[in-house]
C-alpha positions in Angstrom: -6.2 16.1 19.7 -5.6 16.9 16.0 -7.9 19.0 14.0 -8.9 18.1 10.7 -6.9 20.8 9.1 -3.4 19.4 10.6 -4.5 16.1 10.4 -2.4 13.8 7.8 -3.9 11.8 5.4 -4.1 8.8 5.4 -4.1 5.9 3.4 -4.6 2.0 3.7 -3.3 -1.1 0.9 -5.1 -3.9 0.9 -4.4 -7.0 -1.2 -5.1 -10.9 -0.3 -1.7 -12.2 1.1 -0.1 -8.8 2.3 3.3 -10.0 0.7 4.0 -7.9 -2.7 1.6 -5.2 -3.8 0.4 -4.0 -0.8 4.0 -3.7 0.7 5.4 -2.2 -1.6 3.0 0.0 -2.2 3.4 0.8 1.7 7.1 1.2 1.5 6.9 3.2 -1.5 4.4 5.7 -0.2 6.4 5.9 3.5 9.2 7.1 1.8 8.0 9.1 -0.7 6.0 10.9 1.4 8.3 11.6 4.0 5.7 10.5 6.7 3.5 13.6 5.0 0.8 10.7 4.5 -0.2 8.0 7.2 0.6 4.5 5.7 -1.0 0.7 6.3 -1.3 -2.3 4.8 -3.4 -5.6 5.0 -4.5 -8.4 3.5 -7.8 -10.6 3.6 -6.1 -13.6 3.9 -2.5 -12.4 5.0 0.2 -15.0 3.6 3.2 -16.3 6.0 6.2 -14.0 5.1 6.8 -11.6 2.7 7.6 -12.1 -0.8 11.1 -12.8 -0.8 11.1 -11.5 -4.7 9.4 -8.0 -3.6 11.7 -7.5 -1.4 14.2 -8.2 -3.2 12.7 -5.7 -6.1 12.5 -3.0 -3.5 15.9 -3.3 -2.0 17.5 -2.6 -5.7 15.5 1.0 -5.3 16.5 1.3 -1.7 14.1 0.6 0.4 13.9 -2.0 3.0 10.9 -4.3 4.0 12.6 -7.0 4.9 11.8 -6.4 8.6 7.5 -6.4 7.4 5.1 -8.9 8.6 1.9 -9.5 6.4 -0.9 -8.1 8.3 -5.1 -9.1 9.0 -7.5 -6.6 6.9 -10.0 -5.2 10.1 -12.5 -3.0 10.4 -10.7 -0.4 12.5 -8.1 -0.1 9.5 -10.7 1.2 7.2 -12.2 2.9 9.8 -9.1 5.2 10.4 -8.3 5.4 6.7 -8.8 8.5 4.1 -8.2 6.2 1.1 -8.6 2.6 0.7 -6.8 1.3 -2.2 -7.3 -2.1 -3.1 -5.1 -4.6 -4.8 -7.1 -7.8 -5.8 -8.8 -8.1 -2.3 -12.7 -7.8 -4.3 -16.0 -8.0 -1.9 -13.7 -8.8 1.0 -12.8 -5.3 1.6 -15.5 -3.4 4.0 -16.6 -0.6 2.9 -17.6 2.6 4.6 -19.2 5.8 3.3 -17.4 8.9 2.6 -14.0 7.3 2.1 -12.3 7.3 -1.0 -11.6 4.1 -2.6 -9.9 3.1 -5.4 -8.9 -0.4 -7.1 -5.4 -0.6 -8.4 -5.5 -3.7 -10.9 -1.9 -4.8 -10.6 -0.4 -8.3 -12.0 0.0 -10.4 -8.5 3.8 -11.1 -8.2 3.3 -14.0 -5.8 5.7 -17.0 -7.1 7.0 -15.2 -9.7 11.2 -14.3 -9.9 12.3 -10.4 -9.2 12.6 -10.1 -12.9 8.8 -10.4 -13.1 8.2 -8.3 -9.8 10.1 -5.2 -11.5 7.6 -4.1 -14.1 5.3 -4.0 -11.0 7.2 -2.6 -8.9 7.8 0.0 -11.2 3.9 0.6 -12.0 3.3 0.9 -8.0 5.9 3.6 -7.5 4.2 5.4 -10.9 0.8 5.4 -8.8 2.3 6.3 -5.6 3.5 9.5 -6.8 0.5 10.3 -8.8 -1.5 9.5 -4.9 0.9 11.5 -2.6 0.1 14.5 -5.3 -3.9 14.0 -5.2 -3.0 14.1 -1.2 -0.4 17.0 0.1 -0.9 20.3 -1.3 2.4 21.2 -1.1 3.6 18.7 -3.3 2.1 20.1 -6.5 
């Protein structure tokens, strides 16, 4: 059994579909943080497949989610979260005292070309590092 202290953080992404922001905000902060930082991701209404145009977007910075699936928001994932960062996802996200929770507004890249998914993209990994430093210590 962990112990608070050695405990990681740990951090869920919530948008509607589960197909852009939210995944690559997950795949941003799982490599970042160098598994320093527990990572999930869900959506309220979880779409098919993921974006083809996000992944695309992430692959030109290296990183893979090709292989993700779009996930169902529960209960248990807030639950078992630190933070709860939401993308969109508005009263459909439960809410629990004592976690932290913030709302990233973020332009939705769904049906838009990897041109228009850079810029976000680029403004999700921005956030993600400014996160995994509010989060491990040893980063600062």
């Amino acid at each position: 059994m962990t112990t608070e202290a050695t405990k990681k953080p740990s951090v869920l992404f919530v948008c509607v579909h589960n197909a852009g922001r939210s995944q690559m905000a997950a795949a941003f902060l799982t490599t970042l943080s160098q598994g320093a930082i527990e990572v999930r991701s869900a959506g309220s209404q979880p779409a098919e497949k993921i974006n083809p145009s996000a992944v695309e977007a992430m692959a030109e910075v290296g990183i893979d989610m090709s292989h993700e699936i779009p996930k169902v928001l529960t209960t248990e994932a807030v639950k078992e979260s630190d933070v709860v960062i939401t993308m969109g996802c508005g009263d459909e996200c439960p809410y629990f005292p004592g976690k932290r929770y913030e709302d990233w507004v973020l332009e939705d890249p769904a049906g838009k070309g990897v041109e228009s998914v850079r810029p976000i993209r680029d403004e999700i990994k921005s956030r993600i590092e400014g996160l995994i430093e509010s989060l491990t210590p040893a980063a600062k």
